[in-house]
N, C-alpha and C positions, 0 to 999 in steps of 0.2 A: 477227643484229641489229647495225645500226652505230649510234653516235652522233655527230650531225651536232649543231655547235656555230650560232648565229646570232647576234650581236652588232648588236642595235639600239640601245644606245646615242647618245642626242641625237637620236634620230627620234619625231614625234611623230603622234599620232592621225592618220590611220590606217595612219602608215606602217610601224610594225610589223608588223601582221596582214597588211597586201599584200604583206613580204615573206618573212613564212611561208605565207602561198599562194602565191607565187615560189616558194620552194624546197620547197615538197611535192609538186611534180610530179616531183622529183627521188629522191625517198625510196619504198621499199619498205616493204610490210606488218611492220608488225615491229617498224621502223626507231623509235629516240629522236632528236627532235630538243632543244635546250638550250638558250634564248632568255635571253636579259640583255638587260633594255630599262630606263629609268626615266621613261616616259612616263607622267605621273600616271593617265590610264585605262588602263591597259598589263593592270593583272589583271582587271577587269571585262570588255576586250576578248578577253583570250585565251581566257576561258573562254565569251563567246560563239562566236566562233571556234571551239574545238573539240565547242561543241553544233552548230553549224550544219554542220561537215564532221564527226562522229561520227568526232572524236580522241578518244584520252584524256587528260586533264588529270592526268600521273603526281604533278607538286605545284608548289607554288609558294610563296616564300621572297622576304620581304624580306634583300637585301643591301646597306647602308648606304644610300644613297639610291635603290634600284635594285632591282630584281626578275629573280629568276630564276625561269625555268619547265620542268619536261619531261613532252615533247609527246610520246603514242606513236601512231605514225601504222598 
C-alpha cells in the first residue's frame, strides 16, 4: 500500500474531484490517496466522489481553513 499526496489547494468546484479522477488511474487496489483542498464544497464532493467510484472515505478533517481527506482506492 503507497500513499499518494494531492494538493488542491485554491482549486475550486469541480476541480478537485477531476483531479482525483486524474490521478486514480494511476493508483493501485490498496493504494491511500491524501487530498488537502479548501474548496468550500470540497467535503460534500469527495464523499460523493468516493460513492460514485466505490472509494473509501478513510476520513476527513478540518485544517484551519482547509480539509483534508484519505481516499483508499
Amino acid at each position: 500500500m503507497a500513499v499518494h499526496t494531492l494538493d488542491a489547494l485554491g482549486l475550486k468546484c469541480p476541480q478537485p474531484t477531476l483531479k482525483i479522477t486524474a490521478m486514480s488511474v494511476k493508483l493501485q487496489p490498496g493504494d491511500v490517496l491524501e487530498v488537502l483542498a479548501d474548496c468550500p464544497t470540497f467535503e460534500k464532493d469527495v464523499r460523493a466522489w468516493c460513492g460514485r467510484f466505490r472509494k473509501v472515505l478513510l476520513w476527513i478533517r478540518q485544517e484551519g481553513g482547509a480539509k483534508r481527506c484519505r481516499i483508499q482506492f
